[in-house]
C-alpha positions as CSV (number, residue, x, y, z in Angstrom):
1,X,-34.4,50.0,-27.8
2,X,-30.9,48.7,-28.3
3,X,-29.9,45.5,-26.7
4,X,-26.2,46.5,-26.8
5,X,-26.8,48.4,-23.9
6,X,-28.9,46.0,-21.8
7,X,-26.4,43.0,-22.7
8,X,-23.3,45.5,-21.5
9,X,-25.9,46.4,-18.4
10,X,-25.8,42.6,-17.7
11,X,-22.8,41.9,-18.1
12,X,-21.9,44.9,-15.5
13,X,-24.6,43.7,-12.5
14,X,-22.5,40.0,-13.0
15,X,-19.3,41.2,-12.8
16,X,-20.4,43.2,-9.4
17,X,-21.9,40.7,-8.1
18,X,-20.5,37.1,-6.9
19,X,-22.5,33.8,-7.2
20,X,-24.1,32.9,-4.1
21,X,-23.1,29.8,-2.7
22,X,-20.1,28.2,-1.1
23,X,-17.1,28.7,-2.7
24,X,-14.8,25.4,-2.8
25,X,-12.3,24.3,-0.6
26,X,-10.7,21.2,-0.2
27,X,-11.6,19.0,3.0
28,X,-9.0,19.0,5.4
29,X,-7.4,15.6,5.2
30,X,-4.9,13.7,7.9
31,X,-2.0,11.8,5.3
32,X,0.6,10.0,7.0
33,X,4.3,10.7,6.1
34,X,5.2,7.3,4.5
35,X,3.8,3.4,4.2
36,X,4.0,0.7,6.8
37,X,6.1,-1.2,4.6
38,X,7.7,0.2,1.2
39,X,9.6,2.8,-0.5
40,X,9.1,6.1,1.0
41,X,10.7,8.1,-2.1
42,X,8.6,9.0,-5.6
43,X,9.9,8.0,-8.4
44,X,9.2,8.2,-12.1
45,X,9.1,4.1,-12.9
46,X,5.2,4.0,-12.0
47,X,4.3,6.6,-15.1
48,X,6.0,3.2,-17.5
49,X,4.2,0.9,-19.4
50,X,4.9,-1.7,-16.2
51,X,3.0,-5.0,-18.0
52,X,5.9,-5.0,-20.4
53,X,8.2,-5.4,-18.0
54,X,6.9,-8.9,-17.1
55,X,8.7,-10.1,-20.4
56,X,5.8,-11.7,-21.7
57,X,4.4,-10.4,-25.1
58,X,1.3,-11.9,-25.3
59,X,0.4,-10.4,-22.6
60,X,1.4,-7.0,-23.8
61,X,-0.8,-7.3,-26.7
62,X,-3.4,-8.8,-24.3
63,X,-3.5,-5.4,-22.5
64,X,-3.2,-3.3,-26.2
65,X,-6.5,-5.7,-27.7
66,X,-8.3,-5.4,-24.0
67,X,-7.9,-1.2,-23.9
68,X,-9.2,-1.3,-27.9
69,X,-11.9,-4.3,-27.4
70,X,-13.6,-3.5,-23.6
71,X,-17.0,-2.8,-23.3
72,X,-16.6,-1.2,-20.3
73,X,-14.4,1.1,-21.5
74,X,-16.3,2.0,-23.5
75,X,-19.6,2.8,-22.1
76,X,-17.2,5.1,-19.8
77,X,-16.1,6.7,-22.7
78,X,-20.0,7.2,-24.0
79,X,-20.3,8.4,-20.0
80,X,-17.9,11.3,-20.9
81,X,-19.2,12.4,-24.2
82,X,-23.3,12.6,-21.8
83,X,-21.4,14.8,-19.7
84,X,-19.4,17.3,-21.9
85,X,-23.4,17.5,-23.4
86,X,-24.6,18.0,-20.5
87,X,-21.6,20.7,-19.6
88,X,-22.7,22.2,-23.1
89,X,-26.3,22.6,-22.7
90,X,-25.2,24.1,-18.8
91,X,-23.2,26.5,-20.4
92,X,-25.6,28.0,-22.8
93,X,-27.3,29.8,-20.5
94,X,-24.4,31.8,-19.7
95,X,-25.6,33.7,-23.5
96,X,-28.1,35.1,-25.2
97,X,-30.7,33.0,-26.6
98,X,-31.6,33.8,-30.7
99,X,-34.3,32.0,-32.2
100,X,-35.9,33.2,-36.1
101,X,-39.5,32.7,-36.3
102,X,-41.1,32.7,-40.0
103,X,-45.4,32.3,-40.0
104,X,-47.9,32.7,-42.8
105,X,-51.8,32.5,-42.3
106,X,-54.7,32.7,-44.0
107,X,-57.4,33.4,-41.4
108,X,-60.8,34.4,-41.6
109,X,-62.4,37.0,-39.1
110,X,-65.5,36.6,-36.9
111,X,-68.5,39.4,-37.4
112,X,-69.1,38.8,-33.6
113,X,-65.6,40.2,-32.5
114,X,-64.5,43.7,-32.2
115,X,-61.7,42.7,-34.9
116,X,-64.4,41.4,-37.1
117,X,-67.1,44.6,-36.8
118,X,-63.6,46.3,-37.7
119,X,-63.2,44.9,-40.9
120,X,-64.9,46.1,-44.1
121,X,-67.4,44.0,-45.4
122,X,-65.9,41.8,-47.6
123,X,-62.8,41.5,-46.0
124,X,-63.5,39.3,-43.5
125,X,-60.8,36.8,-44.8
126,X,-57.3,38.1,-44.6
127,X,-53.5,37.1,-44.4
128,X,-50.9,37.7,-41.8
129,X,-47.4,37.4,-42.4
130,X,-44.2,37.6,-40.3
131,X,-40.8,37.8,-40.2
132,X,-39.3,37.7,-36.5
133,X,-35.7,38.0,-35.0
134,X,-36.0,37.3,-31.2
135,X,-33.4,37.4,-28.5
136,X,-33.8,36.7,-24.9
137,X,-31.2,36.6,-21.9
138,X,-31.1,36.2,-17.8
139,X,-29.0,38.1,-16.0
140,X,-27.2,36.2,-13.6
141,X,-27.2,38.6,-11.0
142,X,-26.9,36.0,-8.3
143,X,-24.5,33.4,-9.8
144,X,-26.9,30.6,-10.7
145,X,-25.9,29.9,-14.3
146,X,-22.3,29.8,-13.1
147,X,-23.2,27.9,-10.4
148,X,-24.7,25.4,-12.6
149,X,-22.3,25.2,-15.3
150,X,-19.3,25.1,-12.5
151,X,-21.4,21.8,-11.7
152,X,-21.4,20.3,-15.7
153,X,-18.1,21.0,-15.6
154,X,-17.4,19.6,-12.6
155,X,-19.3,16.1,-13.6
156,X,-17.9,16.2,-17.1
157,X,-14.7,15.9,-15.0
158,X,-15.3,13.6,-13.1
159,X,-16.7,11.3,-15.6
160,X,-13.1,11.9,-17.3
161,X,-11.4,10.4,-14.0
162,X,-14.4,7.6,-14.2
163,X,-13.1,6.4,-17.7
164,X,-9.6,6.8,-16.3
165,X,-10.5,4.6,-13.3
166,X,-11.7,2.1,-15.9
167,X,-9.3,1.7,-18.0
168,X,-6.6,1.1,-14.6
169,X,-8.9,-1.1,-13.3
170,X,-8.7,-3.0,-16.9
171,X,-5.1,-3.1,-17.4
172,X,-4.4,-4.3,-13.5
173,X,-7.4,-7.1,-14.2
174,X,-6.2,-8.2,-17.5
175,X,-2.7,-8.6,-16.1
176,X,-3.9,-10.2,-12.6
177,X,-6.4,-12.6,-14.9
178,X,-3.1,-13.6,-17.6
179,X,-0.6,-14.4,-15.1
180,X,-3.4,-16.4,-13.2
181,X,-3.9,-18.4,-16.5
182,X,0.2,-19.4,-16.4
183,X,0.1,-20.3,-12.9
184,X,-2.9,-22.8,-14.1
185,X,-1.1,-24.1,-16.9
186,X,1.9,-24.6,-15.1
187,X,-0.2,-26.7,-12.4
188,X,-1.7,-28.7,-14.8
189,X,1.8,-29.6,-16.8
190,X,2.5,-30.8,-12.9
191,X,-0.8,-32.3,-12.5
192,X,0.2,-34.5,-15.9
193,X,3.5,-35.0,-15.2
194,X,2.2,-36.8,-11.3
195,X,-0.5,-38.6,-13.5
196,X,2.1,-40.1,-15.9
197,X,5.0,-40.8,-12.8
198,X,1.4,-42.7,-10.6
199,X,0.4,-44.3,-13.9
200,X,3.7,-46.4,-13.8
201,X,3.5,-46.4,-10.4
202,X,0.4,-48.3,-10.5
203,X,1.3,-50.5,-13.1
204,X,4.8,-51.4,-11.5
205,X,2.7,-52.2,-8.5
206,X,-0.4,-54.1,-10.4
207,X,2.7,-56.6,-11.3
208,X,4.3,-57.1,-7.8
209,X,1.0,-58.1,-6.6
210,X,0.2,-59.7,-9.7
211,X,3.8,-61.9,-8.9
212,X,3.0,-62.1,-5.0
213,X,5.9,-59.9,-4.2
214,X,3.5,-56.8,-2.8
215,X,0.5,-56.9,-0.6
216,X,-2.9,-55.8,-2.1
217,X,-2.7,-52.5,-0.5
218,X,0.2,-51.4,-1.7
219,X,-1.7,-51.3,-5.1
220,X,-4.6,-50.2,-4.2
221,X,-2.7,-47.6,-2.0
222,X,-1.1,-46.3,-6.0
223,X,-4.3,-46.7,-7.4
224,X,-5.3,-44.0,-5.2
225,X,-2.8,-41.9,-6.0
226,X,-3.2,-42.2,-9.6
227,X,-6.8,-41.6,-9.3
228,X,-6.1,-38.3,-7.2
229,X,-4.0,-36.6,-10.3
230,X,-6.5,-38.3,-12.9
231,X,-9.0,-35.8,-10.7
232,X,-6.9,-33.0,-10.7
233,X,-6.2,-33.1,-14.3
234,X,-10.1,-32.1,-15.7
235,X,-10.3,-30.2,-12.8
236,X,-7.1,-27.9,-13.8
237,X,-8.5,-28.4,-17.5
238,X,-11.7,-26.7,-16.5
239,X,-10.5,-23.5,-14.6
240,X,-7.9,-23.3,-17.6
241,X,-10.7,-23.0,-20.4
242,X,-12.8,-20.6,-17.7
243,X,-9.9,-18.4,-17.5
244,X,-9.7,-17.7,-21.2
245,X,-13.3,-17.2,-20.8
246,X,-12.6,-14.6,-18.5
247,X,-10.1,-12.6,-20.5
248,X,-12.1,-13.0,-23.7
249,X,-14.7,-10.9,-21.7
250,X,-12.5,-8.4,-20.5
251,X,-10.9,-7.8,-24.0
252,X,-14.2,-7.5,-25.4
253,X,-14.7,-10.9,-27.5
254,X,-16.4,-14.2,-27.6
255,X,-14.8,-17.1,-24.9
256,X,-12.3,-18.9,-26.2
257,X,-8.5,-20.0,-26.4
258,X,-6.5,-17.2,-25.1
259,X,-2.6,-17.0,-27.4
260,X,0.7,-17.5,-24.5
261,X,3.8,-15.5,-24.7
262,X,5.7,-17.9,-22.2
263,X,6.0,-20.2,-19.6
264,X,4.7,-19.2,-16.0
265,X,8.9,-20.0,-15.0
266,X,9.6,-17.1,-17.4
267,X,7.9,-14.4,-16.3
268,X,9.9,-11.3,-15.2
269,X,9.8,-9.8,-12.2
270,X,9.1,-5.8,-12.6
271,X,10.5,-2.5,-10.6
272,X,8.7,-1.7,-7.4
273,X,6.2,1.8,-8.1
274,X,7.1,4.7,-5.5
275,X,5.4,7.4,-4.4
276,X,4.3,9.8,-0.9
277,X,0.8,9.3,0.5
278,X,0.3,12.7,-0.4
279,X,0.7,11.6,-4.3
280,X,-2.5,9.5,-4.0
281,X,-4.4,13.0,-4.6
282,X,-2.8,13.7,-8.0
283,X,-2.3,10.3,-9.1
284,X,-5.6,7.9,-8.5
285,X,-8.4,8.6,-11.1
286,X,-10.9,7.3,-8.5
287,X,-9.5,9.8,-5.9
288,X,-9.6,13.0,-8.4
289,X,-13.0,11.4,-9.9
290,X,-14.4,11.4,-6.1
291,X,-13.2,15.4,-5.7
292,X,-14.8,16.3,-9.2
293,X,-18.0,15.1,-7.8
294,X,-17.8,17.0,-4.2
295,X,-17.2,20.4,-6.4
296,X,-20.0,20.0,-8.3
297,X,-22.2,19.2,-5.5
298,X,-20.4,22.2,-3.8
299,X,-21.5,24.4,-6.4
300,X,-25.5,22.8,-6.3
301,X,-25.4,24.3,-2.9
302,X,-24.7,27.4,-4.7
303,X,-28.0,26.9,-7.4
304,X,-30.6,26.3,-5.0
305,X,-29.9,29.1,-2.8
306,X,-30.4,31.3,-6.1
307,X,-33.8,30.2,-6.0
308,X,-34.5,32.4,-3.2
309,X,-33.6,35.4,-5.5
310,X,-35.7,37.3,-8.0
311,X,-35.0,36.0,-11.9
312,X,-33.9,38.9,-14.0
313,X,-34.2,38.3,-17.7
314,X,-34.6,40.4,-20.6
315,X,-36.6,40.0,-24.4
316,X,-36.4,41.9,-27.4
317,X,-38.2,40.9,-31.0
318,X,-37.4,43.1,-34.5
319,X,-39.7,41.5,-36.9
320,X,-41.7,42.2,-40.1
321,X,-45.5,42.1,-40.5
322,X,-48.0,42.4,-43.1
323,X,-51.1,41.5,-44.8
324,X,-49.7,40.9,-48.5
325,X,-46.6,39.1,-48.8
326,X,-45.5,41.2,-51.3
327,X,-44.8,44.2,-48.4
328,X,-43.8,42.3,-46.0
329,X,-40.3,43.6,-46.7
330,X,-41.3,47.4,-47.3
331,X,-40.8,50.1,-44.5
332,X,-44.1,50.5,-43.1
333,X,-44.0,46.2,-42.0
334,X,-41.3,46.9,-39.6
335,X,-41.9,46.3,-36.1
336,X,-40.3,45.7,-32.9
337,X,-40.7,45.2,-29.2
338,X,-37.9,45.2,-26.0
339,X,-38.9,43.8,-22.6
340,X,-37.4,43.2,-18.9
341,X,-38.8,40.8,-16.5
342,X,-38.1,39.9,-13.1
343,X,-39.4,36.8,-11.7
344,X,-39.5,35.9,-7.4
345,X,-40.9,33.2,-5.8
346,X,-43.3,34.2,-2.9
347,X,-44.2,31.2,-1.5
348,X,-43.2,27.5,-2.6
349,X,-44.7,25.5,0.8
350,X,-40.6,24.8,1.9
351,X,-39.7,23.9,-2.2
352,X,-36.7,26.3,-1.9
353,X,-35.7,25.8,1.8
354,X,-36.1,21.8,0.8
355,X,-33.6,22.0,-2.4
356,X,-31.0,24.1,-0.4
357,X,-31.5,20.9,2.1
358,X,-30.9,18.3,-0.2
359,X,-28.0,19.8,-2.1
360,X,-26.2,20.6,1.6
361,X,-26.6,17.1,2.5
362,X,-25.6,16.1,-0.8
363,X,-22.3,17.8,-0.1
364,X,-21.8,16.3,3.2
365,X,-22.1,12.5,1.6
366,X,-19.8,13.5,-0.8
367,X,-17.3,14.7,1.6
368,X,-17.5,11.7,3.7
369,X,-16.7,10.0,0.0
370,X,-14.1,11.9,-1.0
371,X,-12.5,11.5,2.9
372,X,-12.9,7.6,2.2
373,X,-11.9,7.6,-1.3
374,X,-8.5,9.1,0.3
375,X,-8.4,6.5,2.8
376,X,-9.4,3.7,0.7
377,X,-6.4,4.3,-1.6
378,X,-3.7,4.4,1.0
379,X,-5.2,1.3,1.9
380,X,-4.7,0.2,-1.5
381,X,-1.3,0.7,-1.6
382,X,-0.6,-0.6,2.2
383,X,-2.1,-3.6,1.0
384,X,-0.2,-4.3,-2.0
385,X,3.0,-3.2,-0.6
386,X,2.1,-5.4,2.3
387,X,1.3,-8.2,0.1
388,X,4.2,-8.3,-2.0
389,X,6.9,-8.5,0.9
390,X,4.9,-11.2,2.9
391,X,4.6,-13.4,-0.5
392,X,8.3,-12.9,-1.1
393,X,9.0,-14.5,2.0
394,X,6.3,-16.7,1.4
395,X,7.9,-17.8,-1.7
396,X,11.2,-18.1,-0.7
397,X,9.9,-20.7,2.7
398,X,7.6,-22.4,0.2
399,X,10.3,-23.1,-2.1
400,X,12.5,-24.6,0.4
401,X,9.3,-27.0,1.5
402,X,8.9,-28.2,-2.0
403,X,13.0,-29.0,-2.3
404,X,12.8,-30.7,1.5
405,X,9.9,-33.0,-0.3
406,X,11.2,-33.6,-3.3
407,X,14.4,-35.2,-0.7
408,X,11.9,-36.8,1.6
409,X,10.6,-38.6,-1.7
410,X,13.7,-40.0,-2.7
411,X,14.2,-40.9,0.5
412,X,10.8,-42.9,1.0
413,X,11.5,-44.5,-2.4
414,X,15.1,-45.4,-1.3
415,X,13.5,-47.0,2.1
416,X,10.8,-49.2,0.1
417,X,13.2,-50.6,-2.4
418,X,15.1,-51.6,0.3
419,X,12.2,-53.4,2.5
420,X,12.4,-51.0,5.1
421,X,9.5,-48.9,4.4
422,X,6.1,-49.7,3.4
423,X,4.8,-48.2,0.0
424,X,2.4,-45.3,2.1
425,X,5.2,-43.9,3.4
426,X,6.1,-43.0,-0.1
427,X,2.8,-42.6,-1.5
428,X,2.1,-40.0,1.5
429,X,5.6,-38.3,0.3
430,X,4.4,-37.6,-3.1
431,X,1.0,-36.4,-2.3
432,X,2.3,-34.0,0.1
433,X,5.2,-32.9,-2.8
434,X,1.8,-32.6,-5.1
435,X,0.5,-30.4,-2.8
436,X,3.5,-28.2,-2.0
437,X,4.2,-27.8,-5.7
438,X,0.5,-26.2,-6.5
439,X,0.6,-24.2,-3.2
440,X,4.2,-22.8,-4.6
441,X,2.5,-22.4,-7.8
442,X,-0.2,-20.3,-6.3
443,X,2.2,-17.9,-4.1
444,X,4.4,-17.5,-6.9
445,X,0.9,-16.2,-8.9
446,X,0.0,-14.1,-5.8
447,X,3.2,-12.4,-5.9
448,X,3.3,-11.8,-10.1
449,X,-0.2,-10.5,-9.3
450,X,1.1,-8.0,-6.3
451,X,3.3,-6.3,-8.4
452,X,0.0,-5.2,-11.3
453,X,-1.7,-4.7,-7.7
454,X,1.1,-1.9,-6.8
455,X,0.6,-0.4,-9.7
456,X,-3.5,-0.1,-9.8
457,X,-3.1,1.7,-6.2
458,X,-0.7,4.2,-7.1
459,X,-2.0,5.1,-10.4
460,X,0.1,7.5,-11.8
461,X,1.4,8.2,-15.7
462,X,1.1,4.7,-16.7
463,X,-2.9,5.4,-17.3
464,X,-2.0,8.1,-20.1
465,X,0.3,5.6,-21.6
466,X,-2.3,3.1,-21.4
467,X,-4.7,5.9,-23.3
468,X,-2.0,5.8,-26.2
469,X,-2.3,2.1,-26.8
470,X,-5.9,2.9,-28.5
471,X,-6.1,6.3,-28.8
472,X,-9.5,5.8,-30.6
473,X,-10.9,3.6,-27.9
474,X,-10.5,5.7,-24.8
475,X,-10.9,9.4,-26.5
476,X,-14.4,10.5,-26.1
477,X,-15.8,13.0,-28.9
478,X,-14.5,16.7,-28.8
């Protein structure tokens, strides 16, 4: 018997038929028509490479080194390359299945078996050799091979957006982490600069009591203010070194010093991202990555009901076989065999009515975390957009507080030298200037940080030229 035929035959009953199963469809989902606060227009500036527009190179080459070095990213990648082996070994089944088969034996018959009594005397001891070509295939009559390879794919997919999702979440980090370690600098040069200014402070006071011109608690009254900076100083020191620790770790290397582009004063500020809630769908990995894996547990719906369905497969063998080695390639050794089998479960105690169960509730979770995947990105960008208005503001109020108290200082200092004031009111002045000056330092960080934040939530083209930094880092094997 030809397989030609039965293979065509097959190929025939698939094409008439259609997999069981649900067929996808996206889950109806209720988008709103613009932000609460932000651009309502798309534009093309969020598909840039937006950390280079902070002006700072250092931290460009912090995000090229942290794309190359990460450890995450790369287990992501290693994620993909399970998947598209996974998709691969799904996919085989879709053909036939050729396997050779090569034997020698020498055996030796029983006398107390019909094949022994069959034997001449003396020939009890015999060899067997064989030379087989074997080909098997199922016909998937009822769609569960495609059903399960729609699933690989579906995973290998989403495993794609996973590594995607990574590497955003990297660059926004590595950003968010860099500017954070300027703003600390920059409140430690303050933190020095208020421990030098008390340190003289102290020492001018030391001599006026020293001399009998100052009460005692005017210099103990510096002496607490010097001491207050003298804390802050190992204090900054320490989240300083813990910062470079941090970005060592997201870039893939041992903790330690972390190279500065610029000052935290000369950071740029970059162009605000734009884009429709409706561009969330297309343009967040997570979002995508969260679809990918309702398709493929769509489709799962689709290979357990095939279990209630009969298994249709088919088998054919052409082989040699003989006795003496030296025929085994003659005429007569030839031999062959065709089969068809058809396989139904008639009772599995709920098995199959269980499976179709658990992949149907599968499906619903995954719908529920598609829905809030949606959700949780407009949130996102709500948040960010939110953020970087109210920190603007905050700024700009913040800055004014820090000029008022650098007035109210002069003023307090003005008042003491002339006898009118006592030395707290101008050692309360400069704490409260300390203070303001660190909070400004902190909002000014918030807002730096808003802007990387604005671009994580949107996604967008930036993440494919964030792939193109380190090609060899984020492409998985093909």
């Amino acid at each position: 018997m030809s397989r030609t035929p039965a293979i065509a035959l097959a190929a025939g009953l698939m094409a008439a038929c259609s997999a069981v199963g649900p067929d996808y469809t996206r889950p109806a989902l209720q988008l709103p028509a613009g932000w609460r606060m932000g651009p309502a227009e798309a534009g093309e500036i969020s598909n840039a490479a937006w950390w280079d527009a902070f002006k700072d190179p250092a931290l460009s080459r912090l995000v090229t080194d942290a794309i190359a070095g990460s450890l995450d990213l790369k287990a992501a990648v290693a994620r993909v390359d399970q998947a598209r082996a996974q998709y691969g070994l799904a996919r085989s089944a879709l053909f036939p299945q050729l396997n050779a088969d090569a034997s020698g034996q020498h055996t030796r018959a029983s006398r107390n078996t019909l094949q022994g009594l069959s034997l001449a005397p003396g020939h009890e001891n015999y060899n067997l050799y064989d030379l087989d070509l074997s080909a098997s295939y199922e016909i998937d009559v009822w769609g569960r091979l495609r059903r399960a390879t729609e699933a690989a794919n579906a995973q290998l997919l989403a495993s794609e957006e996973g590594r995607r999702t990574v590497l955003l979440t990297l660059v926004t980090t590595v950003a968010d982490a860099y500017i954070q370690l300027l703003a600390l600098d920059d409140e430690l040069a303050i933190a020095q600069r208020t421990l030098v200014s008390r340190r003289e402070v102290l020492r001018l006071q030391k001599a006026r009591f020293d001399g009998g011109v100052a009460p005692e608690s005017d210099m103990r009254q510096a002496e607490s203010q010097y001491q207050i900076a003298a804390a802050a100083v190992p204090a900054l020191q320490r989240q300083v070194a813990q910062q470079e620790n941090l970005i060592s770790l997201l870039a893939g290397r041992n903790p330690g010093p972390v190279e500065r582009g610029g000052t935290f004063g000369e950071l740029a500020v970059p162009p605000i991202p734009a884009g429709l809630p409706s561009d969330l769908l297309a343009r967040r990995p997570d979002v995508r990555q969260a679809e990918q894996n309702l398709i493929g547990a769509n489709a799962n719906i689709g290979v357990a009901r095939a279990a209630y369905f009969p298994r249709i497969s088919l088998t054919a063998l052409l082989g040699l076989q003989s006795q003496e080695l030296s025929q085994l390639f003659k005429g007569p050794s030839f031999t062959w065999n065709a089969a068809g089998g058809l396989t139904q479960s008639l009772f599995s105690g709920g098995a199959l009515r269980s499976q179709v169960e658990f992949a149907q509730a599968r499906q619903r979770e995954l719908v529920a975390g598609y829905q809030s995947a949606v959700i949780s990105a407009l949130r996102d960008v709500n948040d960010a957009l939110i953020a970087r208005t109210t920190l603007e503001q905050q700024r700009a109020e913040q800055e004014k507080n820090v000029a008022a108290l650098v007035r109210l200082l002069d003023l307090a200092k003005r008042r003491y030298q002339e006898g009118a004031a006592i030395f707290l009111e101008v050692a309360t002045a400069e704490q409260s200037l300390f203070d303001a000056q660190i909070t400004l330092d902190s909002v000014r960080a918030q807002l730096f940080q808003s802007y990387a934040d604005l671009y994580r939530a949107f996604g967008g083209g930036w993440v494919q030229t964030a792939e193109a930094l380190a090609p060899q880092a984020v492409n998985s094997v093909r």
